[in-house]
C-alpha positions as CSV (number, residue, x, y, z in Angstrom):
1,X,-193.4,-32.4,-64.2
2,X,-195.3,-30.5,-61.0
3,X,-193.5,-27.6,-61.9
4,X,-194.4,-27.8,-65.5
5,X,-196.3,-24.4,-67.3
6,X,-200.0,-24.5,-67.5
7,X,-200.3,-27.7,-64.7
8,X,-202.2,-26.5,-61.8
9,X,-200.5,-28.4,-58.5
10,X,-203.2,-30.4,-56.7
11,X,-204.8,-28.4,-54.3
12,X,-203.5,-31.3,-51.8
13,X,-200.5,-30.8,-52.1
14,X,-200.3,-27.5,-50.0
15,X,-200.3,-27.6,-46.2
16,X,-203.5,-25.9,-44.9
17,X,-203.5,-23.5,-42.0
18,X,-205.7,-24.0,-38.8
19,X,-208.8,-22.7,-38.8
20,X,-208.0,-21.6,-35.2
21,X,-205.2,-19.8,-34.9
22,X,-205.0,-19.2,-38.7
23,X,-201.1,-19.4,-38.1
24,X,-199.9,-23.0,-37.1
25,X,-200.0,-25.3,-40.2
26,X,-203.0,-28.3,-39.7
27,X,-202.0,-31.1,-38.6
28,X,-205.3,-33.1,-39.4
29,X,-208.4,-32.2,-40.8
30,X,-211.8,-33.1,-38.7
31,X,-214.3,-32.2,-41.0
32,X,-214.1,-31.0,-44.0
33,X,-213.3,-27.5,-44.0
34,X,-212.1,-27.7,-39.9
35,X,-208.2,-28.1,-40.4
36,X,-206.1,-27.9,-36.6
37,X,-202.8,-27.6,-35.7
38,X,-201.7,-29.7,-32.9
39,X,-202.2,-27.2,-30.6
40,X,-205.1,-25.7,-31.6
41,X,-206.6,-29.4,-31.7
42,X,-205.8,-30.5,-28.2
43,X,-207.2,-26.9,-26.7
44,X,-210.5,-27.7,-29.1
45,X,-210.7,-31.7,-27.5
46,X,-209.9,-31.0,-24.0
47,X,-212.5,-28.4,-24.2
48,X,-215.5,-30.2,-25.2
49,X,-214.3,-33.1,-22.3
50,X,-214.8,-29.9,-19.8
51,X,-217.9,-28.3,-21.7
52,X,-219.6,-31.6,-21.5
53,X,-219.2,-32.4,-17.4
54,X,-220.0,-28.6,-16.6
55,X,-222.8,-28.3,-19.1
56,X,-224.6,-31.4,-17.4
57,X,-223.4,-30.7,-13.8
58,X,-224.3,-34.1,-12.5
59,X,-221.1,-35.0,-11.3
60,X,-220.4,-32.3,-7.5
61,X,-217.3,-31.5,-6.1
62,X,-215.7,-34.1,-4.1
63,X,-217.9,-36.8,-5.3
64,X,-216.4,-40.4,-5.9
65,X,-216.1,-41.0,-9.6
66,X,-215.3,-44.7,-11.0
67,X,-213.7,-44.4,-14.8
68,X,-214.7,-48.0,-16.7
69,X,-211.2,-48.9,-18.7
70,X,-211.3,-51.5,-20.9
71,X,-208.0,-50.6,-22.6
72,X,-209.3,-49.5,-25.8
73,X,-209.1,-45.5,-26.9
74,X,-212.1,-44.3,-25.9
75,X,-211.6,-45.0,-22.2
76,X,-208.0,-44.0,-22.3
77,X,-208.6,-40.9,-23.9
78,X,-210.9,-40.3,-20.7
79,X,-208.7,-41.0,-18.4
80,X,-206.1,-38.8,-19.9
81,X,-208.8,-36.1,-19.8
82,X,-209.3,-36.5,-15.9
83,X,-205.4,-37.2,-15.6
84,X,-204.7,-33.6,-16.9
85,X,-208.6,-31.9,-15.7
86,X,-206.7,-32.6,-11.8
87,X,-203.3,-31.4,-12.5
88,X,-201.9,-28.6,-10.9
89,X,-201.9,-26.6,-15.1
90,X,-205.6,-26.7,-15.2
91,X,-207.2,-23.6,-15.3
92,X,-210.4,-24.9,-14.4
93,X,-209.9,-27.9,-12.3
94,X,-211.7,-31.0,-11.9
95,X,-213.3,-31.0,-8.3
96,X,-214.3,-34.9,-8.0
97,X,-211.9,-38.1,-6.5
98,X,-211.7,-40.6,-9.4
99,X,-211.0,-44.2,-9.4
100,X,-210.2,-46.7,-12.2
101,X,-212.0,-50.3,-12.8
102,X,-210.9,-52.7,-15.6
103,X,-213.0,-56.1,-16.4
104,X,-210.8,-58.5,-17.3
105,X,-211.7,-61.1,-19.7
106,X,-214.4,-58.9,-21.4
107,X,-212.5,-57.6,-24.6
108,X,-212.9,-54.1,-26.4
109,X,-215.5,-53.1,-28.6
110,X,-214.9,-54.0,-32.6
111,X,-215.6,-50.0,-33.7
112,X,-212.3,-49.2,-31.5
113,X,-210.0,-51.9,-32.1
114,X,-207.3,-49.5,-33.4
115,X,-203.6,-49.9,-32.7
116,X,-201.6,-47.5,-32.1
117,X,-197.6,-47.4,-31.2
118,X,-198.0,-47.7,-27.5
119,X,-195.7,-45.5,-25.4
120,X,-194.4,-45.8,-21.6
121,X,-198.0,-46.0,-19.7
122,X,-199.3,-42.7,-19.5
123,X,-196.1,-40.1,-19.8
124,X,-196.8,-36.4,-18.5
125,X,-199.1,-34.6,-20.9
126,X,-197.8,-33.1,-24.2
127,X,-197.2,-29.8,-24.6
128,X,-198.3,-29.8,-28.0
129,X,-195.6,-27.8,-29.4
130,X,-195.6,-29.6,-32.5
131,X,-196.9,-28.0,-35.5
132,X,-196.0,-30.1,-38.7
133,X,-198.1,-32.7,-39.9
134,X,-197.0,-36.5,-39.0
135,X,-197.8,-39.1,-41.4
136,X,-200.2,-41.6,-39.0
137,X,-199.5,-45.0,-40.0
138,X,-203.0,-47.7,-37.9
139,X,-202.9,-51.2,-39.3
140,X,-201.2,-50.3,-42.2
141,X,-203.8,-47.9,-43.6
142,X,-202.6,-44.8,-44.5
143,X,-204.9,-42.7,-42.4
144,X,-206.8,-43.3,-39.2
145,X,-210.0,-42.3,-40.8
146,X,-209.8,-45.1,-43.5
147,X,-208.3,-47.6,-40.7
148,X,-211.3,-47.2,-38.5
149,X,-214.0,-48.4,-42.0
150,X,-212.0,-50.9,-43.0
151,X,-213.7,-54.0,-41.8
152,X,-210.6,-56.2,-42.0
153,X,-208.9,-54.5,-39.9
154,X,-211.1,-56.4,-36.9
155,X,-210.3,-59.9,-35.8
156,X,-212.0,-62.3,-37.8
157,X,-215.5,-63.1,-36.2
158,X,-214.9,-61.7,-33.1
159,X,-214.2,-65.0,-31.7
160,X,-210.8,-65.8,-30.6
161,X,-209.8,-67.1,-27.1
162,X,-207.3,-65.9,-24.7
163,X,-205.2,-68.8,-23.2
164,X,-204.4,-68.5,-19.3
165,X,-201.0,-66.8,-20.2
166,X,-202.3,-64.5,-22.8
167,X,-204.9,-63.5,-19.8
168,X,-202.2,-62.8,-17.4
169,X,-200.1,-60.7,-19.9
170,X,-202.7,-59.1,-21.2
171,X,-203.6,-58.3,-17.3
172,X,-200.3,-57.3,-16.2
173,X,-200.1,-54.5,-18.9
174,X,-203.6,-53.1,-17.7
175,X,-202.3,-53.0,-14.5
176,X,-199.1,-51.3,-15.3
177,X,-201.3,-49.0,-17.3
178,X,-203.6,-48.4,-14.1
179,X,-200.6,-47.9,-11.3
180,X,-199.5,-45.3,-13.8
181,X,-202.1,-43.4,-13.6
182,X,-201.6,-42.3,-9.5
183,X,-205.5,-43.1,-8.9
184,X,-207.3,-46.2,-7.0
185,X,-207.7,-48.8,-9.2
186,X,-209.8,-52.0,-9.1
187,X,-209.6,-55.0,-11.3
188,X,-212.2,-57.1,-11.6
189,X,-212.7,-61.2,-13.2
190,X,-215.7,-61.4,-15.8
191,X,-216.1,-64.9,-13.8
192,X,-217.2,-63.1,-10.3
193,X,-220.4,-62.1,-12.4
194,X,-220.9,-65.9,-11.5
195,X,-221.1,-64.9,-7.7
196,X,-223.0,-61.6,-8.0
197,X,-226.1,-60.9,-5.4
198,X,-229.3,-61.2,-5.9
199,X,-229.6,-57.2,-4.9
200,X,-227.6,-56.3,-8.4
201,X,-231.0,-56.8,-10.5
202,X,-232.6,-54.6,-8.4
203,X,-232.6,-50.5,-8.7
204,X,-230.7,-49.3,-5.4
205,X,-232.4,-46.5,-3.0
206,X,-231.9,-43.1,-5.1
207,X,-229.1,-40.7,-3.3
208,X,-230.8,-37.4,-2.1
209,X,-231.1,-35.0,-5.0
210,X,-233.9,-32.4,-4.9
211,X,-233.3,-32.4,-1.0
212,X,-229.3,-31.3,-1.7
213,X,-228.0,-28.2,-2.1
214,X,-227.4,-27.0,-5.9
215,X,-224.8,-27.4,-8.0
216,X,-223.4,-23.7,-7.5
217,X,-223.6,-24.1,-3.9
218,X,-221.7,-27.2,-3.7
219,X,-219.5,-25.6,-5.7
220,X,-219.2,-23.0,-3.4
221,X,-219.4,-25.3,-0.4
222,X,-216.4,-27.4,-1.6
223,X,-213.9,-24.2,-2.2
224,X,-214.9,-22.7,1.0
225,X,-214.3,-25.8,3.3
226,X,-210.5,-26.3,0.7
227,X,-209.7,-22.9,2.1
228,X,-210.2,-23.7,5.1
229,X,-208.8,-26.7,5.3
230,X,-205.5,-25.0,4.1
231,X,-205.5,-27.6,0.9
232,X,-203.3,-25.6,-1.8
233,X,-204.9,-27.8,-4.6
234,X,-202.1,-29.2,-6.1
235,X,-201.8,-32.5,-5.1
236,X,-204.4,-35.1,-7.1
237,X,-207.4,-36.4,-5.2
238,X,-207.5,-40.0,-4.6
239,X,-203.9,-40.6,-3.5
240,X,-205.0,-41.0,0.0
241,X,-207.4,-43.4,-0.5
242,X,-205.6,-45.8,-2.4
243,X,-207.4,-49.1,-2.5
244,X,-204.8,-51.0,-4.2
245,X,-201.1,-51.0,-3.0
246,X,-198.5,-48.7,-4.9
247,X,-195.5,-50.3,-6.0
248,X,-194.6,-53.1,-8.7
249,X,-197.3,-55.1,-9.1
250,X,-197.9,-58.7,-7.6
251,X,-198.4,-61.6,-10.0
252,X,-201.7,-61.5,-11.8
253,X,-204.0,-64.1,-10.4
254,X,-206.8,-65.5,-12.5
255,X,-210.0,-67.5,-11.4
256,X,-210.5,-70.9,-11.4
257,X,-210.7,-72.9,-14.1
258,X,-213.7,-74.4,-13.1
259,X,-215.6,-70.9,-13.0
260,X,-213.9,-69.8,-16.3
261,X,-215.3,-73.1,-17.6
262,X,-219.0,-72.4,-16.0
263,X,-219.0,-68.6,-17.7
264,X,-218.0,-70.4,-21.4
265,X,-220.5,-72.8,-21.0
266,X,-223.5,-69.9,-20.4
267,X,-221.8,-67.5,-23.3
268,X,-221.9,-71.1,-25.5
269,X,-225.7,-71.2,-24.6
270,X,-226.8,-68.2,-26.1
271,X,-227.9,-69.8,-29.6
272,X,-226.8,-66.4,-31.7
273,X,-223.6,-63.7,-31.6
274,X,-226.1,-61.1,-30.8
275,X,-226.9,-62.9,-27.8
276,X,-223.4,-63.3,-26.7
277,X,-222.8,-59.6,-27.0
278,X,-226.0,-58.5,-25.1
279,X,-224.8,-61.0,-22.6
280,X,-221.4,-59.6,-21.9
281,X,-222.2,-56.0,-21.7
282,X,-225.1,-57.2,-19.5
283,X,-221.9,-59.0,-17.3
284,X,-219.7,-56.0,-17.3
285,X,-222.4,-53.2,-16.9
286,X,-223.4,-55.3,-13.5
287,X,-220.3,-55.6,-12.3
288,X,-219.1,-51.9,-12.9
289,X,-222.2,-51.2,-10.7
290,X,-221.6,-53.8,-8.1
291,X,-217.9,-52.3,-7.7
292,X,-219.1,-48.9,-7.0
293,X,-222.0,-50.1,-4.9
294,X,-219.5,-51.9,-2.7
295,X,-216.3,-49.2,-2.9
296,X,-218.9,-46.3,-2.2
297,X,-218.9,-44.3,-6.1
298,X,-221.5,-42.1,-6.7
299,X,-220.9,-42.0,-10.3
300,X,-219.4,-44.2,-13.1
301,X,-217.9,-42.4,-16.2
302,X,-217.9,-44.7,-19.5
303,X,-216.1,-44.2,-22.4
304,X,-218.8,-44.5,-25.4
305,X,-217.8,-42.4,-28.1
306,X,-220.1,-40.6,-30.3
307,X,-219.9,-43.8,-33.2
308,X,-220.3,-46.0,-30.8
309,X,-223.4,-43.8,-29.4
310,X,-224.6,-44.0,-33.2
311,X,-223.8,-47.6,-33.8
312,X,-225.7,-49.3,-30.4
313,X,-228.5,-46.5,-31.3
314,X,-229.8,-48.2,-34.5
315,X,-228.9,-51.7,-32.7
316,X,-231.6,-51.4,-30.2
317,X,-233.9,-50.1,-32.8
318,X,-233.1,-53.8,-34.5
319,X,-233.6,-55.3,-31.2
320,X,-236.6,-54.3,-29.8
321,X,-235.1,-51.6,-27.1
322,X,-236.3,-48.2,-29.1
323,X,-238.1,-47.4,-25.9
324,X,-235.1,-47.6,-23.9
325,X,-232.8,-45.6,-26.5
326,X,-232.2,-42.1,-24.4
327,X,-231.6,-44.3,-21.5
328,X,-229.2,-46.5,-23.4
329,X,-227.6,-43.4,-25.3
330,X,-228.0,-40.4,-23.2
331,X,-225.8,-38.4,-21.2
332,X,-226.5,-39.9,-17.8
333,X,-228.3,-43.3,-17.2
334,X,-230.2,-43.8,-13.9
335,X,-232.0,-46.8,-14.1
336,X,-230.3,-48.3,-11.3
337,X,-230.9,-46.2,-8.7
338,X,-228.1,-45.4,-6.7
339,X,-225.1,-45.5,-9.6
340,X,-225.6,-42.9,-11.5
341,X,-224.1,-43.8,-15.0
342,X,-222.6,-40.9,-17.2
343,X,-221.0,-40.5,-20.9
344,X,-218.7,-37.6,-21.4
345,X,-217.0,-39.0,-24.4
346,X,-220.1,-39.4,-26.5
347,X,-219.4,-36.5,-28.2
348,X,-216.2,-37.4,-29.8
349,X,-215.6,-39.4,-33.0
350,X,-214.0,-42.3,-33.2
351,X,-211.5,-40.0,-35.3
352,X,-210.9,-37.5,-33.2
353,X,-210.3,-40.2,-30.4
354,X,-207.6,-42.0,-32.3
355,X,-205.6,-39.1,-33.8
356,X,-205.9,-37.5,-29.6
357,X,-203.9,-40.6,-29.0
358,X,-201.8,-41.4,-31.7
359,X,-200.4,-37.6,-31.1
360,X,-200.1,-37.2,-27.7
361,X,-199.2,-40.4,-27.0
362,X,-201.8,-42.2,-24.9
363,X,-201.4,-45.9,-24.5
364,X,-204.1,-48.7,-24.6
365,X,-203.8,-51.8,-24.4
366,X,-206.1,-53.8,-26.8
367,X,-207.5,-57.5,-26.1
368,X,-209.6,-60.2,-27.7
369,X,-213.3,-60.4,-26.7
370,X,-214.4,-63.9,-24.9
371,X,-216.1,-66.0,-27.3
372,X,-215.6,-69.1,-29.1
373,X,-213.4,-69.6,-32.2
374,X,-216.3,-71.5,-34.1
375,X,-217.3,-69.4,-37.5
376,X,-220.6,-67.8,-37.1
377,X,-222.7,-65.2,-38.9
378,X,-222.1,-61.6,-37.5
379,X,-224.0,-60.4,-34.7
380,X,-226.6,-57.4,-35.2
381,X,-224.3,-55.3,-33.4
382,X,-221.5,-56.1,-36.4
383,X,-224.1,-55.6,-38.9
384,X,-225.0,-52.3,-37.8
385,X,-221.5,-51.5,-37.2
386,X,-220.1,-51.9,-41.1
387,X,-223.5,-50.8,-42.0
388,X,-223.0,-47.1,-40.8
389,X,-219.2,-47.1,-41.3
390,X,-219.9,-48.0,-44.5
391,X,-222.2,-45.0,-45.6
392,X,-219.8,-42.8,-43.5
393,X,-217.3,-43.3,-46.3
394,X,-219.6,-41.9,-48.5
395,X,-220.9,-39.5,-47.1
396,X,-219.3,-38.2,-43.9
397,X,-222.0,-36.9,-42.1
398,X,-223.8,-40.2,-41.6
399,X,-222.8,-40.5,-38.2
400,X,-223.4,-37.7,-37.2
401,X,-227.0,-37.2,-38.3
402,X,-227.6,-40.5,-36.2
403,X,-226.5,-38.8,-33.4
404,X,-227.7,-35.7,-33.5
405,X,-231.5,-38.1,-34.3
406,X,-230.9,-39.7,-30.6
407,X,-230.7,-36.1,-29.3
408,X,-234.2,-35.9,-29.6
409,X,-235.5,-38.9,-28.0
410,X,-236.9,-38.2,-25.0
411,X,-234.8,-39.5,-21.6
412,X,-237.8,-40.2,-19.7
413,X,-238.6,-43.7,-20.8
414,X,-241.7,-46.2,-19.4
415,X,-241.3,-46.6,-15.3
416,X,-242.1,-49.4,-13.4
417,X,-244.2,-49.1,-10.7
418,X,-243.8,-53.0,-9.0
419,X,-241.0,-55.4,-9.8
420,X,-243.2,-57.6,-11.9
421,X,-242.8,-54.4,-14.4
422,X,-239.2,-54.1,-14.6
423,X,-236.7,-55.8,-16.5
424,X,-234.7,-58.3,-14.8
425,X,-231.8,-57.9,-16.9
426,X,-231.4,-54.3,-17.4
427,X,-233.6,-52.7,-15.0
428,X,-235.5,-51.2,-17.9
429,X,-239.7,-50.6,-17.2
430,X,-241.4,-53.3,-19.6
431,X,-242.8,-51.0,-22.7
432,X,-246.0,-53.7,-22.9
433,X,-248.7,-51.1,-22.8
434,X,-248.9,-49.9,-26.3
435,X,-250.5,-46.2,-25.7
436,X,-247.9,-45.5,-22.9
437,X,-245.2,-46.5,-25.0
438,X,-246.1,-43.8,-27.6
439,X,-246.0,-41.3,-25.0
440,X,-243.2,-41.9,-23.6
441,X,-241.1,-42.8,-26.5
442,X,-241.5,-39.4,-28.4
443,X,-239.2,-36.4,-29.8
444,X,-238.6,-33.2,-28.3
């Protein structure tokens, strides 16, 4: 019997108290040894989100911000970040106008295919009063952690097709999802990559930066001009500027059939999986950066956590891109000019994202990726994937220590200094000359 003389009760048995507050009993347990209450564990997530943008200070007040959604939890953990960084309870508020863009027909990456019960789209943020533990149920695992390295979890192959009305469900709940949200959304067909211009391969003209005035003084600039513009600050920014109508929204509409058609046939000529990955993140980068060339965004946030940082870090290794890794990885990414690519969720695990959501109830909506339903070996970017998930069973840190590797890459890759020495595919300077290269590429 537990209560039995002599029988020591296991040590898990007994709630632990947060490391925090030393009072509220832990609700989850990040690391081991850094149990959190509830509480104690949104305070400790919404605070790295903010600690992140203002370390960096990239991003100036009153700039145009476009959030990438794809639905999964990464990118709806960020937008529940901005969502309560602009609300009138922020101590420290967010000073930029955001705006939402969601790809459809693009899918969700593997690492974060992780369902959750999904609640009315985004419900007013949680106080967190909770303190108990609540059992956390994903796919049937008993635990997020052991749901997010368990490789059957994922859809088998990666290649499953959406019919026309799967599309336009699938569609109508990311809309619903983005009206919720109060801020300017755009949605956008993988099929218009098919009519991009020619301009989208090359870098854009490079905003003013050294010429500008600094961060503090926009800073300063931006509170000054709300004073005197009598702006109380509690209303969200972007509500005037709504590019899409409020209201219940119209009938999804998808693309031809014929272009559909056209974009299978190029995914079905890339002769490998790891092709047709590069390929459609090649797709849905361009036209991110094509929407906020043409809607006038400064800056594009993306939702890459800090696995998925680790995981496409030892994938370019494996493909040839090590000289491109800080550009690829890093913070901000400025390779095409005037879209100034940033990262604020990269330093979040793939943990900590899905327990943020499971308990304070942020929906996603999760979709099949576009590829064939022929059986295929795994891509490189699979490979790598169960590779490191795999060892981070084992040993925890794994991750981690891949991240914390990338840190020290340098973020100044090769340049090109005429077109014929760029990239035309990511805009990247071609690493051909072997003694540059090992300048460039080094650790800091």
């Amino acid at each position: 019997a537990p209560g039995a003389p002599g029988e020591r009760p296991c040590p898990r048995s007994h709630p632990r108290t947060c490391m925090k507050c030393g009072q509220g009993t832990a609700a989850l347990v990040i690391r081991v040894g850094d149990p959190f209450c509830r509480g104690c564990f949104r305070e400790y997530f919404v605070h790295k989100f903010r600690a992140m943008l203002g370390k960096n200070r990239v991003i100036f007040p009153g700039e145009k911000v476009l959030l990438a959604v794809s639905g999964g939890p990464a990118s709806c953990a960020m937008v529940r970040q901005v969502q309560e960084g602009l609300s009138r309870e922020a101590a420290k508020r967010l000073r930029f106008v955001p705006g939402l863009v969601y790809v459809e027909g693009e899918g969700t990456p593997l690492l974060l295919r992780v369902q959750l019960p999904i609640p009315s789209p985004f419900p007013a943020p949680c106080p967190a009063a909770h303190s108990q533990p609540v059992p956390c149920s994903v796919n049937g695992a008993g635990n997020v952690a052991a749901a997010l390295a368990l490789p059957r979890c994922l859809p088998e192959g990666a290649v499953r097709r959406q019919s026309p009305e799967q599309r336009e469900q699938t569609l109508a709940q990311m809309e619903t999802l983005l009206q919720a949200t109060g801020f300017p959304y755009h949605l956008v067909h993988l099929e218009e990559a098919l009519e991009l211009p020619p301009s989208i391969l090359q870098p854009g003209p490079e905003r003013s930066g050294t010429s500008g005035p600094s961060y503090k003084e926009a800073v300063d600039s931006f509170i000054q001009q709300q004073r005197q513009d009598g702006d109380s600050g509690t209303s969200l920014p972007g509500h005037s500027t709504q590019d899409t109508p409020a209201g219940p929204p119209a009938p999804p509409r998808l693309p031809d059939a014929a272009q559909t058609q056209e974009l299978l046939r190029g995914f079905e000529a890339a002769g490998t999986a790891t092709a047709r990955e590069e390929l459609l993140q090649m797709l849905r980068t361009h036209l991110i950066v094509q929407t906020a060339r043409d809607r006038g965004y400064a800056k594009v946030m993306t939702g890459e956590s800090l696995t998925r940082v680790a995981v496409k870090l030892l994938t370019n290794l494996s493909l040839g891109r090590g000289a491109f890794l800080a550009v690829d990885t890093g913070f901000t990414d400025q390779r095409h000019g005037d879209v100034m690519v940033v990262r604020p969720m990269r330093d979040y695990t793939a943990k900590e994202i899905a327990f943020y959501n499971h308990f304070f109830s942020v929906p996603t909506v999760i979709v099949p990726p576009l590829f064939t339903k022929r059986r295929e070996k795994p891509s490189i970017h699979q490979l790598v994937e169960r590779f490191l998930l795999g060892l981070q069973e084992e040993f925890p840190s794994t991750i981690s220590t891949v991240y914390r590797t990338g840190e020290k890459l340098s973020p100044e890759p090769a340049k090109a200094s005429s077109e014929s020495q760029r990239c035309l595919l990511c805009l990247c300077g071609l690493d051909t000359d072997g003694g540059e290269w090992g300048g460039q590429w080094g650790a800091r």
